[in-house]
C-alpha positions as YAML, in Angstrom:
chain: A
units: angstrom
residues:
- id: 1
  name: UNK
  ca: [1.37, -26.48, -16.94]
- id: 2
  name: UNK
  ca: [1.73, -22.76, -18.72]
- id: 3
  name: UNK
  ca: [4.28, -20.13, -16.79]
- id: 4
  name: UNK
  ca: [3.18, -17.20, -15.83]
- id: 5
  name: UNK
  ca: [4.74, -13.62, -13.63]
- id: 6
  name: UNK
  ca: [3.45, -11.76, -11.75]
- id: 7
  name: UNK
  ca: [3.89, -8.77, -9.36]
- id: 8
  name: UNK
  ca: [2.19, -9.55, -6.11]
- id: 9
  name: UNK
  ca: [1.75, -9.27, -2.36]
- id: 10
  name: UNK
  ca: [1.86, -11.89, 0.39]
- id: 11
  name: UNK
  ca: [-1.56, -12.23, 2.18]
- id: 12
  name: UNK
  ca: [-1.16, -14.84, 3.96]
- id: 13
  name: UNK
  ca: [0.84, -18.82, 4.57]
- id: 14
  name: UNK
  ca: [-0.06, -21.93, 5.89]
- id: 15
  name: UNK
  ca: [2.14, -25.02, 6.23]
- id: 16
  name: UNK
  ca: [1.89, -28.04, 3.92]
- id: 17
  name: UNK
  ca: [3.54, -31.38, 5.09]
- id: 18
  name: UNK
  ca: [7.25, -30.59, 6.73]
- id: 19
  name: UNK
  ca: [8.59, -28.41, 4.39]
- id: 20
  name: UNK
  ca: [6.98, -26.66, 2.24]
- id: 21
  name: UNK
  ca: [3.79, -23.11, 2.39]
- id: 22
  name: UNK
  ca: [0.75, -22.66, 0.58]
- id: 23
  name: UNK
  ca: [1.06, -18.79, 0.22]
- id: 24
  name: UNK
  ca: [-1.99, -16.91, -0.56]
- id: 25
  name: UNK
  ca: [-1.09, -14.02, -2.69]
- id: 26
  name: UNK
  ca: [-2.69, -10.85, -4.33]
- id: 27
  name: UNK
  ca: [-1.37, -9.93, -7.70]
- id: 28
  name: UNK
  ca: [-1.34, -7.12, -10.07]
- id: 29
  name: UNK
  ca: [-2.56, -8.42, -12.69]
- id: 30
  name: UNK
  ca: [-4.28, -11.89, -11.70]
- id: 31
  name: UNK
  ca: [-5.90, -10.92, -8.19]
- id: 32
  name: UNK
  ca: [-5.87, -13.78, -5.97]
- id: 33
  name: UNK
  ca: [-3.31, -16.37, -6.12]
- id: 34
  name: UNK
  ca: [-2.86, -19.69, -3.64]
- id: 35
  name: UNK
  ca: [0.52, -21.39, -4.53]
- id: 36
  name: UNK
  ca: [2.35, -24.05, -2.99]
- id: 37
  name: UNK
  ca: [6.41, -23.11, -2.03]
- id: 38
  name: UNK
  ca: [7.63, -25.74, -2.12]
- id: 39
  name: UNK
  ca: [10.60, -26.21, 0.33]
- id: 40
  name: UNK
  ca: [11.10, -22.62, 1.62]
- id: 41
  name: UNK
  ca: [10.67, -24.21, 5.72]
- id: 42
  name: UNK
  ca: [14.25, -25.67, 4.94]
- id: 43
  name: UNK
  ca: [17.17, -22.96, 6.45]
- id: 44
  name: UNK
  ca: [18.78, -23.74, 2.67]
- id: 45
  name: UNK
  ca: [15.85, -22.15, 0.94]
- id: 46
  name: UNK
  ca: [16.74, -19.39, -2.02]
- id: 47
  name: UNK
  ca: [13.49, -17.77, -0.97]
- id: 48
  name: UNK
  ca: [11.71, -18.56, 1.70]
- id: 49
  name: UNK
  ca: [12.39, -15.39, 3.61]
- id: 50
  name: UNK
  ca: [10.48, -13.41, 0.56]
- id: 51
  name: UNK
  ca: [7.52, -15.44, 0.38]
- id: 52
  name: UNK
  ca: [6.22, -13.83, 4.20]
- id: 53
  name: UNK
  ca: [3.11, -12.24, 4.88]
- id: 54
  name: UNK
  ca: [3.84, -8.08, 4.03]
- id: 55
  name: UNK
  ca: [6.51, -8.84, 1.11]
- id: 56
  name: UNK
  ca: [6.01, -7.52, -2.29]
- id: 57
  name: UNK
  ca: [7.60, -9.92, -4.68]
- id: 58
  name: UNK
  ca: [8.08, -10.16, -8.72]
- id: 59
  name: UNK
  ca: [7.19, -14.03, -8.60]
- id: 60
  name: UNK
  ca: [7.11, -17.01, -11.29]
- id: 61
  name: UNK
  ca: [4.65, -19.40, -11.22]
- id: 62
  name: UNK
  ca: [3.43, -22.98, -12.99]
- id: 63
  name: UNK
  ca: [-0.63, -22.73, -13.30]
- id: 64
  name: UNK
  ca: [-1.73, -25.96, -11.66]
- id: 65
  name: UNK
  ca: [-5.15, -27.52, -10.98]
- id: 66
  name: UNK
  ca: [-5.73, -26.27, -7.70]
- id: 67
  name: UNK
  ca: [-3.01, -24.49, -6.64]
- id: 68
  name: UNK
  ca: [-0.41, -23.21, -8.54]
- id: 69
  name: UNK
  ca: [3.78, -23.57, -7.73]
- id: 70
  name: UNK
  ca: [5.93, -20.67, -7.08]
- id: 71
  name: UNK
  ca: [9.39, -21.15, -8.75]
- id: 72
  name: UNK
  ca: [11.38, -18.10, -8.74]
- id: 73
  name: UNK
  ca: [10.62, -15.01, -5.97]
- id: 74
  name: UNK
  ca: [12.12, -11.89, -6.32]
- id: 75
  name: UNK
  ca: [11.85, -8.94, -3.74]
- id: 76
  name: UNK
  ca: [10.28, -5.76, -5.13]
- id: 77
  name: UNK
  ca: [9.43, -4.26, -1.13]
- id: 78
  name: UNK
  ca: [10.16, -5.99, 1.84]
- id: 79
  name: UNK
  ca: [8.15, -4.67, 4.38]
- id: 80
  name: UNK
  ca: [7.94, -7.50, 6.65]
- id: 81
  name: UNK
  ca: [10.76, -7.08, 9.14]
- id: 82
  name: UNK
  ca: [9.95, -3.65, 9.07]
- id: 83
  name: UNK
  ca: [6.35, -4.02, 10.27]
- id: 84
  name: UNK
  ca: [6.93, -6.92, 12.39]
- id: 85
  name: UNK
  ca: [9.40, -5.02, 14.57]
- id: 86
  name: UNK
  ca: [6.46, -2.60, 15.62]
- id: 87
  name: UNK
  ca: [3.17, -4.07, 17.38]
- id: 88
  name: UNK
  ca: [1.23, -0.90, 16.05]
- id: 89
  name: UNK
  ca: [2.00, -1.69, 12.80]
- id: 90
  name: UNK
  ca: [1.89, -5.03, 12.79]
- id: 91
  name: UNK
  ca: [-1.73, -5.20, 13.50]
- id: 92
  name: UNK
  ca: [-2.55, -2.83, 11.35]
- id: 93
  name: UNK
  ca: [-0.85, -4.78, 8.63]
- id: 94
  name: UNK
  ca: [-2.84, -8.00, 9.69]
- id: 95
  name: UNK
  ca: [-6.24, -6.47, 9.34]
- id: 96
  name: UNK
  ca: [-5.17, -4.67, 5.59]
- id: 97
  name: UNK
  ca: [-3.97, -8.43, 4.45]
- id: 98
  name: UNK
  ca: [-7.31, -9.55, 5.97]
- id: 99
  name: UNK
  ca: [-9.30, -7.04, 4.68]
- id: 100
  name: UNK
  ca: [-8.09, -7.37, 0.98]
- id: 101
  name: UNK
  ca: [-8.44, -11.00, 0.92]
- id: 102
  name: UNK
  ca: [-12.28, -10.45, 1.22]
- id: 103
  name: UNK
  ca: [-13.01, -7.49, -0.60]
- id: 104
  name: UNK
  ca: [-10.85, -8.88, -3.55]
- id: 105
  name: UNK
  ca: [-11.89, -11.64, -5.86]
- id: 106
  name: UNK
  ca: [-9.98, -14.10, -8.35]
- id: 107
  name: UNK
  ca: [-10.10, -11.83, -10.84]
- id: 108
  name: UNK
  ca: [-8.45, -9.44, -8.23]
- id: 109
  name: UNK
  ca: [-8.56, -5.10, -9.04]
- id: 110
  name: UNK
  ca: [-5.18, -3.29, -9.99]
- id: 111
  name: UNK
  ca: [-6.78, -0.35, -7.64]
- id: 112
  name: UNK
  ca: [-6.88, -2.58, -4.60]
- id: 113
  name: UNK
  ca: [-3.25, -4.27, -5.46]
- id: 114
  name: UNK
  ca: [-1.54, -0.45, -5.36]
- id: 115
  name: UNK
  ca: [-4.07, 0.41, -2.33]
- id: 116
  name: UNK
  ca: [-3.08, -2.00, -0.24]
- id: 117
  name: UNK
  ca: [0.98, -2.44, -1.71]
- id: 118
  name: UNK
  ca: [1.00, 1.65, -0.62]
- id: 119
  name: UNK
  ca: [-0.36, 1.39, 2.72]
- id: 120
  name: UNK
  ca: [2.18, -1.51, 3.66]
- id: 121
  name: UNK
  ca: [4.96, 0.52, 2.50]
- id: 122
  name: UNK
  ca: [3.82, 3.35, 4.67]
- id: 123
  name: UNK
  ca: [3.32, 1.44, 7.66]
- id: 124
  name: UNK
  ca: [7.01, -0.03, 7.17]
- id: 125
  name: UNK
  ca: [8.18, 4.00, 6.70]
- id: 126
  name: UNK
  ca: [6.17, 4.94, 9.69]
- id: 127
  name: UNK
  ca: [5.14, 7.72, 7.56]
- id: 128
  name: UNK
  ca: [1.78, 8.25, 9.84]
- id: 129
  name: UNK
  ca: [0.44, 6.67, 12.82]
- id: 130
  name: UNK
  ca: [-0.29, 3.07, 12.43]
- id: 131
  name: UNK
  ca: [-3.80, 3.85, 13.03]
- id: 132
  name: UNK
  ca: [-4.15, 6.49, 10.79]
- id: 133
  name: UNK
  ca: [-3.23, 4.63, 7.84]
- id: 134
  name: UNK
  ca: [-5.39, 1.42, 8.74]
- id: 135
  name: UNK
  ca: [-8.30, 3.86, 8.92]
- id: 136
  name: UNK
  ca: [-7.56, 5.71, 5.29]
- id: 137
  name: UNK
  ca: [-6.77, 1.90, 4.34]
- id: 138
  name: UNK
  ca: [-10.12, 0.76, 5.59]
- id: 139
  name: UNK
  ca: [-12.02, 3.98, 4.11]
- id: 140
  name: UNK
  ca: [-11.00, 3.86, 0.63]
- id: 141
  name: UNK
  ca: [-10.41, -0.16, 0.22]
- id: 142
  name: UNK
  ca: [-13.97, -0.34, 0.49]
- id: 143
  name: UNK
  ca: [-14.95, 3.10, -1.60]
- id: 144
  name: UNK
  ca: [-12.95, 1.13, -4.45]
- id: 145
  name: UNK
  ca: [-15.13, -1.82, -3.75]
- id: 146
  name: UNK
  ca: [-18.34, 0.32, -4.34]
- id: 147
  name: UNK
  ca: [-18.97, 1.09, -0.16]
- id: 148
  name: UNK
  ca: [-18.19, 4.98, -0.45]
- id: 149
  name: UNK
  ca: [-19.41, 6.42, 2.40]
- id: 150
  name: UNK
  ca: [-20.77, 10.19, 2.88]
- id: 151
  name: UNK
  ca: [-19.34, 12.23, 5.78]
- id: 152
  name: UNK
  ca: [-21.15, 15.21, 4.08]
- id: 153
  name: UNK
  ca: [-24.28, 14.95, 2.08]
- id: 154
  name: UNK
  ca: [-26.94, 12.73, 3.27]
- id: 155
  name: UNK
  ca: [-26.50, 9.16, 2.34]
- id: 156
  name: UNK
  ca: [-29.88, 9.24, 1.77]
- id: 157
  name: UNK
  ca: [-31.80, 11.72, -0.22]
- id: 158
  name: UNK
  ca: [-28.43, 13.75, -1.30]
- id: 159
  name: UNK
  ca: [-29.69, 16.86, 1.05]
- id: 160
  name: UNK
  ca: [-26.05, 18.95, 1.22]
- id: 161
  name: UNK
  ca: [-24.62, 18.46, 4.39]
- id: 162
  name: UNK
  ca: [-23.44, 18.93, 7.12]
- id: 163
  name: UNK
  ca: [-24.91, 16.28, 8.71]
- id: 164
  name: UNK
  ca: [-24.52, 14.64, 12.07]
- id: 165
  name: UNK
  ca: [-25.98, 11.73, 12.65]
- id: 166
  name: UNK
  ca: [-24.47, 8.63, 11.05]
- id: 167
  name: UNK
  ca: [-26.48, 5.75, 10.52]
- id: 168
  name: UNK
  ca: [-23.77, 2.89, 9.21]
- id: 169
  name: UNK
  ca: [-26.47, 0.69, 7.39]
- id: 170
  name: UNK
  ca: [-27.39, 3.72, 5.45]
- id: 171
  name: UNK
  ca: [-24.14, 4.51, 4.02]
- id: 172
  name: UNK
  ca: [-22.86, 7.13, 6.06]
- id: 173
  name: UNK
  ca: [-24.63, 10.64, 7.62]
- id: 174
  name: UNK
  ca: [-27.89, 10.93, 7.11]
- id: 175
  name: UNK
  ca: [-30.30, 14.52, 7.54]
- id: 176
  name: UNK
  ca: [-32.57, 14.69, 10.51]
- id: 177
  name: UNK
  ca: [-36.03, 13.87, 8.76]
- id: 178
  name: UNK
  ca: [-34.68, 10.27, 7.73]
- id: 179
  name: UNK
  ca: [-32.14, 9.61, 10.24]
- id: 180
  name: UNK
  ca: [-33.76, 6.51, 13.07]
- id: 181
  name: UNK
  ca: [-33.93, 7.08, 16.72]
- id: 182
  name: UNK
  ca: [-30.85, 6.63, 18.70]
- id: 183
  name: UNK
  ca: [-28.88, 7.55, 15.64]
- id: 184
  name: UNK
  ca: [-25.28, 8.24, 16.90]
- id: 185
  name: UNK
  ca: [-24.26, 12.34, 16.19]
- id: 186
  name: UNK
  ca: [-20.69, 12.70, 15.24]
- id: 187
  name: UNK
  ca: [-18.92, 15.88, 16.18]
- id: 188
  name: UNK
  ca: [-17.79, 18.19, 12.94]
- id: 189
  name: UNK
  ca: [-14.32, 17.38, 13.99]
- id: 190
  name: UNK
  ca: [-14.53, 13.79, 13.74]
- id: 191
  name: UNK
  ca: [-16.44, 13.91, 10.71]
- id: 192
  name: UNK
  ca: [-13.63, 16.24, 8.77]
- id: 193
  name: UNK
  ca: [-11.11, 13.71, 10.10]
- id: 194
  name: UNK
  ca: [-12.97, 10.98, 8.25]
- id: 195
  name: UNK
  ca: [-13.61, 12.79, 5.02]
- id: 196
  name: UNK
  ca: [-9.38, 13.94, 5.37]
- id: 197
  name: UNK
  ca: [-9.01, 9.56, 5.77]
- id: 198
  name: UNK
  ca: [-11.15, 8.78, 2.84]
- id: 199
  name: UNK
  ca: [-9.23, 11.49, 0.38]
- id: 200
  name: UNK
  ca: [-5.74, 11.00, 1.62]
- id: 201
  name: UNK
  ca: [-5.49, 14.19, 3.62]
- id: 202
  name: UNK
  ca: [-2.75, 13.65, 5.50]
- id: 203
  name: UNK
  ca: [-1.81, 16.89, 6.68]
- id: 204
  name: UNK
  ca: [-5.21, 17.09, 8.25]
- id: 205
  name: UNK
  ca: [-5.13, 13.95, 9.56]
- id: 206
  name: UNK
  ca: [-1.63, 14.07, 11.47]
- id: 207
  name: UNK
  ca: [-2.98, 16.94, 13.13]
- id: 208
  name: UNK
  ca: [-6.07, 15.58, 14.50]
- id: 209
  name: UNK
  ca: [-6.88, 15.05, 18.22]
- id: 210
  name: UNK
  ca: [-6.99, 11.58, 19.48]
- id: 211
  name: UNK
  ca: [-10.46, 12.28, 20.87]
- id: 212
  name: UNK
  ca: [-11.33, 12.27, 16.88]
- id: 213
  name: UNK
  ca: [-9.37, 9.75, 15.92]
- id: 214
  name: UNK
  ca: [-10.78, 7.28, 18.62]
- id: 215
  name: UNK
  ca: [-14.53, 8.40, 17.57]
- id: 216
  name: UNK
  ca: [-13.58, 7.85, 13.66]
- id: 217
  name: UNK
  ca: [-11.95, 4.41, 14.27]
- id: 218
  name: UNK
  ca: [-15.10, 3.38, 15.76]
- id: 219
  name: UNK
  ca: [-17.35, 4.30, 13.07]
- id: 220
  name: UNK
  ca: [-14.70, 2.39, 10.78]
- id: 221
  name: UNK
  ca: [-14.47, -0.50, 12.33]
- id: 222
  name: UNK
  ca: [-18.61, -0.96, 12.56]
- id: 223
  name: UNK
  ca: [-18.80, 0.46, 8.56]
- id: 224
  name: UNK
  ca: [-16.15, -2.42, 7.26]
- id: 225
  name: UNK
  ca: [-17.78, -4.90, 9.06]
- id: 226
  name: UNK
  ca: [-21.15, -4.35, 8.17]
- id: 227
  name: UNK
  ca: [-20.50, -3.93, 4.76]
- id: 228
  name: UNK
  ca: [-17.95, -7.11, 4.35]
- id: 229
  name: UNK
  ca: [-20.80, -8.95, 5.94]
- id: 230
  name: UNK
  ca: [-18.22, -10.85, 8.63]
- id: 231
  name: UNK
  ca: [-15.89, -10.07, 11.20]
- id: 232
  name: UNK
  ca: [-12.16, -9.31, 10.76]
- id: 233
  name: UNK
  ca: [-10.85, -11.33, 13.45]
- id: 234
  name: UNK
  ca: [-7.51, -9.75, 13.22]
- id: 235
  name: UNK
  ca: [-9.32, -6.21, 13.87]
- id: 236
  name: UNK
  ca: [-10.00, -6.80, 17.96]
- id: 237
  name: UNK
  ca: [-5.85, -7.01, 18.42]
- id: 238
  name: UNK
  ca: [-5.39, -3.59, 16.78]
- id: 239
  name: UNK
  ca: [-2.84, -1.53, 18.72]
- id: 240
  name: UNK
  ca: [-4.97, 2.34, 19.26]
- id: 241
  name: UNK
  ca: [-2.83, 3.44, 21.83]
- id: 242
  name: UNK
  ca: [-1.42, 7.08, 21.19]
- id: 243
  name: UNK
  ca: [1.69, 6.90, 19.13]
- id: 244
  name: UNK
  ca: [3.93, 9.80, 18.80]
- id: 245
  name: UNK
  ca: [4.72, 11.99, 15.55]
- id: 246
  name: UNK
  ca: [6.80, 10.99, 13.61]
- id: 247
  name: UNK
  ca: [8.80, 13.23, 11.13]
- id: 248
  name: UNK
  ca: [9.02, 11.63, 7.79]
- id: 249
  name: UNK
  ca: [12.17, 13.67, 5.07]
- id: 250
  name: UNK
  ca: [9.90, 12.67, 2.02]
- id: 251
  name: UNK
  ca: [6.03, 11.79, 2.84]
- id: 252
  name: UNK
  ca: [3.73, 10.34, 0.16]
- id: 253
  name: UNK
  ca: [0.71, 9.46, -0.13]
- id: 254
  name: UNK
  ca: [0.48, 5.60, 0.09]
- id: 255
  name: UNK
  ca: [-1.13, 4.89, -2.94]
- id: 256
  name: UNK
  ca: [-0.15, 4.48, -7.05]
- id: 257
  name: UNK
  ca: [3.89, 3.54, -7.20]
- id: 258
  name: UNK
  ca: [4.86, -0.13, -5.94]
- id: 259
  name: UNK
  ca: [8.56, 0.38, -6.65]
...
């Protein structure tokens, strides 16, 4: 069985037999990776503790059959305790895991990897609201997995916006003459906050009214799971209560460095 390394995130575990995790991971370089851990349920283990859901590790592996074997787990960003200790985030970190493992395939994207690695790390700074930075999340997981939407030119026919009514089937806003009956209309404040989500305008998007915010998390939530084709079952526990502000010494946007 060849060695390999690779830089990855921890999606998700399951238990295998009493001590030991099959860990589903997404890596830099190889995408999606299920390993078996063995022995990291024993309090002894050298790793265990790094092999959580919301870790970023610099793991080796032996390529097996099925599933491969993690040998050696080193922590590049732990985020879990971090997000864990804050229901907000916490849920918001559960539907980004969820989220990637579907959009992603074996063959994984680099683009996705740093997306989603950035986002975690912002959630564990509480950099933003925890909602806030599922929704960019959300937004521009699935414009890097070809679902751009529009929140100004119509979706349609490419007529130059603005536009109100968004039709989620169609992409995003569509112009009067094509959009259907019953079409929801999305105020011009909800609409900038979405376009300021999708670019990574977060000086925008801190200052938006929760009004907006609750308006653009709805028209998220319906676009992602029309377009993934299933539901995230880890999206009905989000936390979208208010949160304050919080002031952050060096903000970033959440995407590009995973060190």
């Amino acid at each position: 069985m060849p060695l390999y390394r690779d830089e990855a995130v921890v999606l998700r575990t399951h238990k295998l037999g009493e001590a030991d995790r099959i860990v589903t991971m997404l890596g830099r370089q190889r995408g999606k990776i299920r390993a078996v851990a063995k022995g990291v349920r024993r309090t002894g283990s050298k790793f265990g503790s790094r092999l959580e859901p919301f870790m970023v590790v610099d793991a080796q592996f032996y390529e097996g059959r099925s599933l491969d074997i993690v040998t050696q787990a080193e922590s590049i960003g732990a985020y879990g305790a971090e997000i864990m200790g804050d229901y907000a985030s916490f849920t918001a970190a559960n539907v980004m895991v969820e989220t990637a493992d579907k959009v992603t395939e074996d063959s994984g994207s680099l683009q996705q990897y740093l997306l989603l690695v950035g986002a975690l790390r912002s959630l564990a700074r509480r950099e933003h609201s925890a909602s806030l930075t599922l929704d960019s999340y959300l937004l521009r997981s699935l414009a890097i997995a070809g679902w751009e939407p529009s929140f100004v030119n119509c979706a349609v026919t490419g007529a130059p916006g603005p536009h109100t009514a968004f039709v989620v089937q169609l992409g995003g806003v569509v112009a009067d003459d094509v959009a259907p009956p019953g079409a929801p209309r999305l105020d011009a404040l909800t609409l900038e906050l979405l376009a300021a989500l999708l670019a990574g305008d977060w000086e925008y998007a801190d200052a938006s009214q929760e009004r907006s915010r609750g308006q653009a998390s709805g028209i998220i939530a319906a676009y992602v799971q029309f377009h993934l084709e299933r539901s995230l079952r880890s999206l009905q526990h989000v936390d979208r209560s208010p949160q304050p502000d919080r002031a952050v010494p060096l903000p970033e946007a959440f995407e590009g460095r995973t060190r």
